[in-house]
VOBA-1610 file (N, C-alpha, C; in pm, whole numbers, padded with zeros to 5 digits, always signed):
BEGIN
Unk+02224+00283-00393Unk+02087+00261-00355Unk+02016+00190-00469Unk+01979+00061-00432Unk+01873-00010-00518Unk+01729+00055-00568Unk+01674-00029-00653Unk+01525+00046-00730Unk+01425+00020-00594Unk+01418-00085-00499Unk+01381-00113-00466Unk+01373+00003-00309Unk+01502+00052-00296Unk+01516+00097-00183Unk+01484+00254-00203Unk+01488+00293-00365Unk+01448+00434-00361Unk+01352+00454-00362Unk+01240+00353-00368Unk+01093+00367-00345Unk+01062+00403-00218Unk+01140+00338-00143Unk+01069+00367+00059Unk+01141+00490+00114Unk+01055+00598+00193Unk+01117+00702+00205Unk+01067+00682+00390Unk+01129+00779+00496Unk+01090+00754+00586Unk+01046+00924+00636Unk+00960+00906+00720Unk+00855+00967+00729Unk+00803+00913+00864Unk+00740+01042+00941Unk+00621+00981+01024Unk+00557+00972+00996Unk+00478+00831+01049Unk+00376+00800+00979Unk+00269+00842+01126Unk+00164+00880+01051Unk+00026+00889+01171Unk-00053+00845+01176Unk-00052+00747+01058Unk-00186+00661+01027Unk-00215+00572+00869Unk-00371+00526+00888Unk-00414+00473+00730Unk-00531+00524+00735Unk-00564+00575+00630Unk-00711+00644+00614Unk-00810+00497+00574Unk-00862+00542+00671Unk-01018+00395+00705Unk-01018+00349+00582Unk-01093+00496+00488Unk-01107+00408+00321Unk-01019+00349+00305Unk-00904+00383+00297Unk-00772+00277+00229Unk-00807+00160+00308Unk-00786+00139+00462Unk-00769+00032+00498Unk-00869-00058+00446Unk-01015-00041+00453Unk-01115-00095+00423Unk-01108-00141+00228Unk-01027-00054+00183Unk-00999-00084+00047Unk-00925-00229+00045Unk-00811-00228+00086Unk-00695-00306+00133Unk-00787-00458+00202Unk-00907-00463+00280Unk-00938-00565+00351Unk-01028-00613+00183Unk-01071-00520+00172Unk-01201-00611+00030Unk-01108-00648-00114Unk-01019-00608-00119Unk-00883-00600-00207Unk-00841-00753-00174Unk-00777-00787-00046Unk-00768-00937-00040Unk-00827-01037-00003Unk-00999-01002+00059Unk-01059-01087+00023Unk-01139-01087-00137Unk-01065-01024-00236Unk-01112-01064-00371Unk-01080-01133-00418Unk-00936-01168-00412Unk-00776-01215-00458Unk-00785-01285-00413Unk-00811-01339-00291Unk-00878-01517-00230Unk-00909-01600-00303Unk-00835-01740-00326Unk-00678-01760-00250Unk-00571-01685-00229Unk-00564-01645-00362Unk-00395-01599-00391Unk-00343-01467-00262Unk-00286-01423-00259Unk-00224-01328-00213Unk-00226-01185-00245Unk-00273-01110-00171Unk-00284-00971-00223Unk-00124-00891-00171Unk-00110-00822-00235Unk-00010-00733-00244Unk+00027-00596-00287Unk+00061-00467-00198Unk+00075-00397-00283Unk+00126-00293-00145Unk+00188-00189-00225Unk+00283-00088-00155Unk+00243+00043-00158Unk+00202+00102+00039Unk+00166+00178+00068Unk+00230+00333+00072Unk+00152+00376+00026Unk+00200+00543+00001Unk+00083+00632+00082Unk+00186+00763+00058Unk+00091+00864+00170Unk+00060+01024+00130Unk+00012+01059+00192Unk-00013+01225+00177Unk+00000+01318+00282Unk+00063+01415+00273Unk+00102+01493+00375Unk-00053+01506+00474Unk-00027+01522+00599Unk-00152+01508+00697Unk-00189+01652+00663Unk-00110+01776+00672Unk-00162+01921+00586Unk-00278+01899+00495Unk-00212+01809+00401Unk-00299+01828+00289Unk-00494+01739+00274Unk-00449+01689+00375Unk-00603+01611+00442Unk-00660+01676+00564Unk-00605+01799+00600Unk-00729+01889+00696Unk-00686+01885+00824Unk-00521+01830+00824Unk-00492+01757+01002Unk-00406+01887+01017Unk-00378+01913+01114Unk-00329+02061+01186Unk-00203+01964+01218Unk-00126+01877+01133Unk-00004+01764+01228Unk+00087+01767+01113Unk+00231+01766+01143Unk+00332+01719+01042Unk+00326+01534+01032Unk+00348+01505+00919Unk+00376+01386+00906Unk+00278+01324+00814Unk+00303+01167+00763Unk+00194+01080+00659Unk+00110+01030+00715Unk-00002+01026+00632Unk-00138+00932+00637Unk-00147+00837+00510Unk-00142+00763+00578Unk-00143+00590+00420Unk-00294+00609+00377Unk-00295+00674+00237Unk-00394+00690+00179Unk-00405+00611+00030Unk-00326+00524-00008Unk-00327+00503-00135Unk-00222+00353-00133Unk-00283+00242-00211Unk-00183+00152-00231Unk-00171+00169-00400Unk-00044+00106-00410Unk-00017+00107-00554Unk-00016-00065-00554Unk-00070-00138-00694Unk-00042-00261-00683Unk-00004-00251-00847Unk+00126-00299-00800Unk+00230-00327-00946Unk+00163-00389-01062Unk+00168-00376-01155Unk+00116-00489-01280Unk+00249-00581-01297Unk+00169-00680-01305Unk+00243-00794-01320Unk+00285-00919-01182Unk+00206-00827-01116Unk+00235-00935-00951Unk+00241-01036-00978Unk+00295-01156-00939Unk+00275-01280-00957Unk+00219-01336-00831Unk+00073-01409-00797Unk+00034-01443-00665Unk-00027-01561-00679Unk+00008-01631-00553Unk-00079-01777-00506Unk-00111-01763-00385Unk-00121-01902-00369Unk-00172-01888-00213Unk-00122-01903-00082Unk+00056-01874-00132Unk+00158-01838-00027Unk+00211-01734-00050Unk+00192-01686-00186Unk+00351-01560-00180Unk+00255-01485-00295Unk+00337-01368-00263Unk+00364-01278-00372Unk+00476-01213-00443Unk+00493-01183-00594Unk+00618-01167-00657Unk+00544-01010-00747Unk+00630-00947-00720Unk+00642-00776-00733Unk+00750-00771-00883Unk+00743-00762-00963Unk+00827-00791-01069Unk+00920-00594-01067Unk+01002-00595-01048Unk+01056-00441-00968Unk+01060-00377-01117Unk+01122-00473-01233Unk+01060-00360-01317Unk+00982-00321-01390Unk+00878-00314-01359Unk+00714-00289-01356Unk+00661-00179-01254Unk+00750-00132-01162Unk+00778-00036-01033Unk+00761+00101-01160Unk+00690+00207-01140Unk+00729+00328-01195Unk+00797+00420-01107Unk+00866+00486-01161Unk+01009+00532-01101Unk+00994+00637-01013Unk+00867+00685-01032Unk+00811+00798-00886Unk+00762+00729-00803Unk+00709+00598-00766Unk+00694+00571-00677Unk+00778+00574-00517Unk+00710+00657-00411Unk+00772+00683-00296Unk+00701+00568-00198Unk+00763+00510-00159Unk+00673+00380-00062Unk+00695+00430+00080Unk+00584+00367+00168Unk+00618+00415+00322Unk+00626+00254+00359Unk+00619+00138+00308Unk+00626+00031+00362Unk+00496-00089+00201Unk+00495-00186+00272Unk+00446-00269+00181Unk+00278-00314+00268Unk+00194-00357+00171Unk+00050-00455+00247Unk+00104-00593+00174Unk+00021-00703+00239Unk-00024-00808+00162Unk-00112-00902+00271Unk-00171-01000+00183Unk-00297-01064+00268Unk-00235-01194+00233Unk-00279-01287+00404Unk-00202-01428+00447Unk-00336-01508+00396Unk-00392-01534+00307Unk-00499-01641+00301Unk-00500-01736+00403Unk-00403-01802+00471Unk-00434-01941+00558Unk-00457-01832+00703Unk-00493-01692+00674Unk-00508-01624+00791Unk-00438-01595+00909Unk-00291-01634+00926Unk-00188-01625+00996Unk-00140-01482+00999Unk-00176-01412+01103Unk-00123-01258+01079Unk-00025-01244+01156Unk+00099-01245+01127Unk+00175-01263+01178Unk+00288-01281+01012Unk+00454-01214+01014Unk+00520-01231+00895Unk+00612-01343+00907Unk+00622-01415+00779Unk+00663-01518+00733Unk+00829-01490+00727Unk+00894-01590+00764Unk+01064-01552+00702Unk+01048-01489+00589Unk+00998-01543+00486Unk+00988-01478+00356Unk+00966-01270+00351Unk+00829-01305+00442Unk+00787-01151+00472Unk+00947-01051+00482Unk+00967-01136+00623Unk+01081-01022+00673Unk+01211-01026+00632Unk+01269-01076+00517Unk+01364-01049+00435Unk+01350-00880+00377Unk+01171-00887+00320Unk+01140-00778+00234Unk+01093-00635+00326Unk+01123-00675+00473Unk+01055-00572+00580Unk+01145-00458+00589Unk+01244-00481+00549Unk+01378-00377+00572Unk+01331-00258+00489Unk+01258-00260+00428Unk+01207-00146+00328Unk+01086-00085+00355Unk+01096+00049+00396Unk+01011+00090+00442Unk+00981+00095+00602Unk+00856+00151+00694Unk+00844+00204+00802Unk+00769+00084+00874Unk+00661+00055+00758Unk+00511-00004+00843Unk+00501-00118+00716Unk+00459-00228+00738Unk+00402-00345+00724Unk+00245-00400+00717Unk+00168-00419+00603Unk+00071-00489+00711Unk+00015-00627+00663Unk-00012-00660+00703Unk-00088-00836+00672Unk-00215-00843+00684Unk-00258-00850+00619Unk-00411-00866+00637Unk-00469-01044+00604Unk-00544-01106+00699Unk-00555-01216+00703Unk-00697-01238+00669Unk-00732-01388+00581Unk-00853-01457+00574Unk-00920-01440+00776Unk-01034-01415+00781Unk-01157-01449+00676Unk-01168-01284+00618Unk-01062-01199+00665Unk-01059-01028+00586Unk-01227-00967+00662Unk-01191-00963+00767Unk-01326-00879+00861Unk-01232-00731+00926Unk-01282-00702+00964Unk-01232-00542+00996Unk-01108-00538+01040Unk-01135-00651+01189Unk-00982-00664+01258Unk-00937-00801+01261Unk-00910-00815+01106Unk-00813-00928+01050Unk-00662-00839+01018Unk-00650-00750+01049Unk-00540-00724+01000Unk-00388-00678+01133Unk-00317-00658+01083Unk-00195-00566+01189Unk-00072-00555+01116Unk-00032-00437+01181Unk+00085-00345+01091Unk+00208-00394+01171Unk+00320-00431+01136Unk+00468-00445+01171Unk+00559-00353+01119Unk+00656-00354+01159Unk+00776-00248+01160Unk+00852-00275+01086Unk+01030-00266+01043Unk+01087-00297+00968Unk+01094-00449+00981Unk+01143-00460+01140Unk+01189-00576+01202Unk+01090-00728+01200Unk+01021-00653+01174Unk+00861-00718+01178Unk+00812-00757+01350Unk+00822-00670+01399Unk+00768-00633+01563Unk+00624-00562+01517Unk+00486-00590+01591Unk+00377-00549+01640Unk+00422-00398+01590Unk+00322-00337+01549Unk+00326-00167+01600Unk+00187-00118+01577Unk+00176+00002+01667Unk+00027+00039+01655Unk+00021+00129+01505Unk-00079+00110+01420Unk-00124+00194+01354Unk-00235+00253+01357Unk-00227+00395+01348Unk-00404+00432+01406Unk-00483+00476+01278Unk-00615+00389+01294Unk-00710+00430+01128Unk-00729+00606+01169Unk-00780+00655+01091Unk-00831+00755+01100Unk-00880+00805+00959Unk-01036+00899+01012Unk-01102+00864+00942Unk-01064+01025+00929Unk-01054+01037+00756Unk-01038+01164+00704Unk-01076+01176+00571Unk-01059+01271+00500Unk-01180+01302+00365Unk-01048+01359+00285Unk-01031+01132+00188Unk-00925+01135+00106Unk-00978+01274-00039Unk-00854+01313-00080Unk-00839+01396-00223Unk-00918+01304-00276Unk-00980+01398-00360Unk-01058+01334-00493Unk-00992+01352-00608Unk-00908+01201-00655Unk-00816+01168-00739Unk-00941+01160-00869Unk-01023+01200-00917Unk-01104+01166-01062Unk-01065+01283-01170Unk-01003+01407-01114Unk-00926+01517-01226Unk-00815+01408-01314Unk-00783+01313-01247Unk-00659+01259-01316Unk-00754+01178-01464Unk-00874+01130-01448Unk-00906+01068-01594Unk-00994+01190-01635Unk-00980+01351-01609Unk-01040+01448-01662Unk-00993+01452-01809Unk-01007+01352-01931Unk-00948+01454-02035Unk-01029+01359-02112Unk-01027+01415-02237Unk-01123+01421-02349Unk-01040+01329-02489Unk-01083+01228-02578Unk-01054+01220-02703Unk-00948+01341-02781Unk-01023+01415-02758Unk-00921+01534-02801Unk-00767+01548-02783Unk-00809+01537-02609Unk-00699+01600-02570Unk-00554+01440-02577Unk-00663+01328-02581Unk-00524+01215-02628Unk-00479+01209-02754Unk-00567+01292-02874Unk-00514+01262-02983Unk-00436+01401-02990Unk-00436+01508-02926Unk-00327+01648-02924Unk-00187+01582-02844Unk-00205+01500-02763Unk-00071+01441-02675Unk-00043+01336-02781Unk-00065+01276-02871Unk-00043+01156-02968Unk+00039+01249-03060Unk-00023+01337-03099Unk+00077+01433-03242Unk+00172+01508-03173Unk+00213+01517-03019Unk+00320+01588-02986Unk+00403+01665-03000
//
């Protein structure tokens, strides 16, 4: 198993939490021209208040070091941190073509769900594909993501006590 392939785990998926998606649409119309890119991860639906087994795409990770224009994007894999669990990949088509490129679906085999998000990046500029890169429904849903801000909870202190180790 490649670096690439231990990132995507499979899972039902049940959805993208609105914020994310709406993150994801203002995300590549920022990056306009170039290409936005980045690989979707999830959280147990338990742990967001849903009475359902399975993921909700709450979070993209976007690699450092992407390389992007205004056809492609390049993911430099080792720049990937090694916990990353992927449920599939995003990226945004600037010439607005939603719909995946040969290029796309070489890289579709990885992972569940797909999505493209296209210029001019309005609500429903976007749509999710499958491995194969076939249509599939994804349903937003609107739920009340974790509040990830404990993670920059720490103090001067506490980086210069982790510095003397």
């Amino acid at each position: 198993m490649g670096l690439l392939d231990a990132l995507f785990r499979s899972n039902e998926i049940l959805g993208i939490a609105e914020e994310t998606l709406e993150f994801a649409i203002e995300s590549s119309e920022a990056t306009h021209p170039a290409e936005y890119m980045g690989f979707l991860r999830g959280t147990e639906a338990s742990r967001l208040g849903l009475d359902r087994d399975g993921l909700i795409i709450t979070d993209i990770l976007v690699v450092p070091g992407t390389e992007a224009n205004s056809v492609s994007a390049t993911v430099k894999t080792s720049q990937i941190p090694n916990d990353v669990k992927a449920l599939g990949s995003i990226h945004s088509h600037p010439n607005g073509v939603i719909r995946p490129s040969d290029a796309d679906l070489e890289t579709f085999g990885r992972g569940s769900v797909h999505i493209i998000v296209g210029a001019p990046y309005r609500r429903t500029d976007w749509k999710a594909f499958d491995s194969q890169g076939q249509p599939t429904n994804l349903n937003v849903l609107d739920v009340d993501l974790p509040d990830n801000e404990e993670f920059f909870d720490f103090t001067q202190a506490d980086i210069d006590e982790e510095l003397r180790g």
